[in-house]
Every structure is written in C-alpha cells, then in structure tokens.
C-alpha positions as CSV (number, residue, x, y, z in Angstrom):
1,X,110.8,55.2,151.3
2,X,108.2,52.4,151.2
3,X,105.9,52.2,148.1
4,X,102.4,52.0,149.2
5,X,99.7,50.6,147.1
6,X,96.3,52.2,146.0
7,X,94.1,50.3,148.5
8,X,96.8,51.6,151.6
9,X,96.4,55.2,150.0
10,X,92.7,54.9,149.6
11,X,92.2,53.2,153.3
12,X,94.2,56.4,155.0
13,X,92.2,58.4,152.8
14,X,89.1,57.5,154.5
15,X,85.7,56.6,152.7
16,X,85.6,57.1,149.0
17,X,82.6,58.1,147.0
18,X,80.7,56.1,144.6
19,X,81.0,57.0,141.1
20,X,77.8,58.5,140.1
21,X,75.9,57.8,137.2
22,X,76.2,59.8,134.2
23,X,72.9,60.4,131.9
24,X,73.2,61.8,128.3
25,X,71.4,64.8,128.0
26,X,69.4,65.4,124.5
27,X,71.4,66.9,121.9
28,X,70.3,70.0,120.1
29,X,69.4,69.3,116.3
30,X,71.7,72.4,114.5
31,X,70.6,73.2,111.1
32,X,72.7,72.5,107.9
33,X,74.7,75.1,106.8
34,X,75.1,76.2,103.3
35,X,77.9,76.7,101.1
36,X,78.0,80.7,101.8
37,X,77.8,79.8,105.4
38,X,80.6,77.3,105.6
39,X,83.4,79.1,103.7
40,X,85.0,81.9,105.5
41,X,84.9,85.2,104.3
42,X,88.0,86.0,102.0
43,X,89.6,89.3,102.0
44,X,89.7,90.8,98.5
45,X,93.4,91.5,97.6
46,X,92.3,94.2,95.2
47,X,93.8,97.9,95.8
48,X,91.9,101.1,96.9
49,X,93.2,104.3,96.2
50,X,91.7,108.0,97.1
51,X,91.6,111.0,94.7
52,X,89.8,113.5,93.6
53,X,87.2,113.2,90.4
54,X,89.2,115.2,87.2
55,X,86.6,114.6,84.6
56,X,83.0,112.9,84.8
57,X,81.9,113.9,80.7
58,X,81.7,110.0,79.9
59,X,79.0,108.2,80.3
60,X,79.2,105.4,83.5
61,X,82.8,107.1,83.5
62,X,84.9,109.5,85.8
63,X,88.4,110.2,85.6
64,X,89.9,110.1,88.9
65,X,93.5,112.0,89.8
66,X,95.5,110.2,92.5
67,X,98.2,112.2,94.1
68,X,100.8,110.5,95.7
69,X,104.3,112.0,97.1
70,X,107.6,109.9,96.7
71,X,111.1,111.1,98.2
72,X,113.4,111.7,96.1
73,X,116.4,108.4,95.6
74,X,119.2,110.6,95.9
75,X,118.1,114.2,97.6
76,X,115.4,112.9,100.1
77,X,113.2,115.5,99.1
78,X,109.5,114.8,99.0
79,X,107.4,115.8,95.7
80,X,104.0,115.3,94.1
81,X,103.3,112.6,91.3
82,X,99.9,112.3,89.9
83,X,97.7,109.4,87.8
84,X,94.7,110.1,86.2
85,X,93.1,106.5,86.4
86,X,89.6,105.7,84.2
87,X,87.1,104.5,87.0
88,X,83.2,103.1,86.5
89,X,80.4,105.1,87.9
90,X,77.5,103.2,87.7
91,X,74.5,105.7,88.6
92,X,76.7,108.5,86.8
93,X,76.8,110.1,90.8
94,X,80.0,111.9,90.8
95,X,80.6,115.5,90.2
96,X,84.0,117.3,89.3
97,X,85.9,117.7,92.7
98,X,84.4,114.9,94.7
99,X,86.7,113.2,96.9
100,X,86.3,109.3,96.1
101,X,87.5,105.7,96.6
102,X,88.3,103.5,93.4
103,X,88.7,99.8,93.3
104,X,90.9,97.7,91.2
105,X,88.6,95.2,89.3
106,X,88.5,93.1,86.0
107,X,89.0,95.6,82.9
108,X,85.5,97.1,81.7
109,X,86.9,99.0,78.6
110,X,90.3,99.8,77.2
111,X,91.5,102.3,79.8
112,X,88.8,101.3,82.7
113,X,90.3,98.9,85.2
114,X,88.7,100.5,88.5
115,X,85.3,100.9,90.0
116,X,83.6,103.5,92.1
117,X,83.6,102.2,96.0
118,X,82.2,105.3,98.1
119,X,81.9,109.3,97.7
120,X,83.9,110.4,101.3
121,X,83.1,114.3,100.3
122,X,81.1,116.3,98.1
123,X,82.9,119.0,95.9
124,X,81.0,122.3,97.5
C-alpha cells in the first residue's frame, strides 16, 4: 500500500474551502459574587428525631419523649425504649401531645441540647 501525501489526498478530494474568519463576539460582564454565593451549601450533620411533647411547664422549654423500638440481641423480638430529651421552644408554641421535630444543637442549659425544628401535628 502506497503512502500518499496530504496535497494527493486534498487534490482527489476536490476543492477545499477557505478557512473563514473568526470574530470575537463581546463578552458578557458577570457580577462578583460574594462569599455566601461562592461557597456551597453544607449539609448540617446534626440529628433530627420525632416524638411527641411530654411536658411544656418550663419556660422556652418542652420535654420531648422519643420512642424508638430495638430487637432484642438474643430473642429477635422487637420492643419499645423511650428518651425524654429537654428541647428549646422559642415562642413557648407547643402544647402537651404535639407531634414534633428536635434538632441536635450547641448545649443551651444543663439538660437542653436540642432545639424545636417544626410542629408536623397538633395534639387535638
């Protein structure tokens, strides 16, 4: 097999095209970002846990009772444990039987270490 060169190639080819001239077109000024703008959101590593409000006598307080069920090691049997976990109710909304979500934050008192998130149902 003989080796051609380009100008062989380009004659069989037939006529080639001129290359065309390229013009810049005007670039868009973007505004700066900030420093809130720049960084990506970070998820919060915190935990959130649902239960039911046990006690709301405090003041900015409620007393939340999370219910959990674990299987037993050795029998497999599934049965209830419960927390009652200190939580920080800001505008004192919560009502005994309200079904809430608490938030682990920073420790507001000695036994507060969670924060109000949302009410998902009002005790009737």
């Amino acid at each position: 097999m003989e080796q051609e060169t380009g100008q062989e190639i380009m004659n069989e080819m037939g006529t080639v095209a001129e290359p065309q001239e390229v013009t810049a077109k005007p670039v868009a000024k973007t505004k700066k970002k900030t420093k809130e703008e720049e960084l990506p959101l970070k998820k919060s590593n915190k935990r959130i846990l649902q239960g039911k409000v046990f006690s709301n006598k405090a003041d900015k307080t409620i007393v939340v009772k999370i219910v959990r069920q674990v299987a037993h090691p050795l029998y497999k049997k599934y049965y209830k444990k419960t927390k009652k976990i200190m939580a920080h109710d800001e505008r004192n909304e919560c009502n005994i039987g309200d079904t809430v979500k608490v938030k682990e934050c920073r420790p507001l008192s000695r036994n507060k270490r969670w924060e109000l998130v949302e009410i998902i149902e009002k005790a009737k």
